[in-house]
C-alpha positions as CSV (number, residue, x, y, z in Angstrom):
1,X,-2.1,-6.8,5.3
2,X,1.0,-7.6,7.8
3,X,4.1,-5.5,6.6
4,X,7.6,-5.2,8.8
5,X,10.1,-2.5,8.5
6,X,13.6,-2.9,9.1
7,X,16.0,0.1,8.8
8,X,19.4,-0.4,6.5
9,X,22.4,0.3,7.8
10,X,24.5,2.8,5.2
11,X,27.0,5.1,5.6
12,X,25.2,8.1,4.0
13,X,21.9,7.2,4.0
14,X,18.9,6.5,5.9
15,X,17.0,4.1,4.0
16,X,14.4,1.0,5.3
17,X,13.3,-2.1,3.9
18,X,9.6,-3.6,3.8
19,X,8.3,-6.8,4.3
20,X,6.2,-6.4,1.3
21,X,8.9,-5.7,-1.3
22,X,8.7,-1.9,-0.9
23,X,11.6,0.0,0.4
24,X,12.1,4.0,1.5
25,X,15.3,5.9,0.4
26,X,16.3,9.0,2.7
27,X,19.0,11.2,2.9
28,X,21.7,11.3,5.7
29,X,19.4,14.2,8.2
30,X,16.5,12.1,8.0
31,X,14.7,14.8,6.7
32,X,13.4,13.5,3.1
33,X,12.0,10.0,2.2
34,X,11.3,8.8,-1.0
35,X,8.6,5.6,-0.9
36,X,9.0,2.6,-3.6
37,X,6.4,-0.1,-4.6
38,X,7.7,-3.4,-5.1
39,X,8.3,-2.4,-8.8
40,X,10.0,0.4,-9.0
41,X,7.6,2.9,-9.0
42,X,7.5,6.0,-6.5
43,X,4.4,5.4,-4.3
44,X,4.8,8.8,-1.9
45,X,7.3,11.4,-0.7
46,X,8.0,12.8,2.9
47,X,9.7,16.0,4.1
48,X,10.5,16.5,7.2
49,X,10.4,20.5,7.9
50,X,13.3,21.7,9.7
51,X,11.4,24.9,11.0
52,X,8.5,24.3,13.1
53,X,7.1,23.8,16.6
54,X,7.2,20.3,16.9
55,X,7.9,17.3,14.4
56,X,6.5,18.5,11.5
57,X,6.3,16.2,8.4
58,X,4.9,16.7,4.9
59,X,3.7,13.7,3.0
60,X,2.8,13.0,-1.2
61,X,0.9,9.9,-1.9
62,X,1.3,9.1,-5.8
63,X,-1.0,6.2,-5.4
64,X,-3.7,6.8,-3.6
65,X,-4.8,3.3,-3.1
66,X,-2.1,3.3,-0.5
67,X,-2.8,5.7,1.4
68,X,-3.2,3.8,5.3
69,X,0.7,2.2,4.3
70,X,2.3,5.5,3.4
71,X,0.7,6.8,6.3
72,X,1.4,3.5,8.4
73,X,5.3,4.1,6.9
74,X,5.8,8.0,7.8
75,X,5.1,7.2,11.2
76,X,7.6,4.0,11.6
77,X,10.0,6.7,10.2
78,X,9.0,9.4,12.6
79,X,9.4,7.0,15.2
80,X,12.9,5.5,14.5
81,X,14.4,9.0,13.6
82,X,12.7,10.5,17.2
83,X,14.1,7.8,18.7
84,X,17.5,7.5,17.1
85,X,18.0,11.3,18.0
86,X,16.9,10.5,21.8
87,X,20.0,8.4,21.9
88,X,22.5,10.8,20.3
């Protein structure tokens, strides 16, 4: 399967489209994402904990026939919110 991300831009938000009709919703800190299947329905969750040596993210998988994409997902988003705070 070929997916591409692309983040949104919003004012309050931090949320990313997929290629594949999914999309993530996350609050303004980047710290919780909520993933959507190309219905409607909620796929996964990530947290990102505030307190901890390190990134530290935890991750729900609903579906777990999706596992590699949610997984494939949290890290696009760890990457772009690492990076994004590099820059700031």
């Amino acid at each position: 399967m070929h997916c591409s991300i692309n983040k949104k831009i919003r004012l309050l938000k931090n949320d990313y489209g997929l290629s594949n009709g999914y999309r993530v919703d996350g609050n303004i800190l980047a710290l919780n994402f909520t993933i959507i299947d190309s219905h409607g329905k909620k796929m996964g969750s990530i947290k990102r904990k505030l307190i901890s040596i390190g990134d530290r993210y935890e991750i729900t998988i609903f579906d777990h026939q999706q596992e590699l994409l949610a997984l494939a997902i949290l890290i696009a988003i760890a990457n772009d919110v690492n990076r994004a705070q590099r820059n700031n």
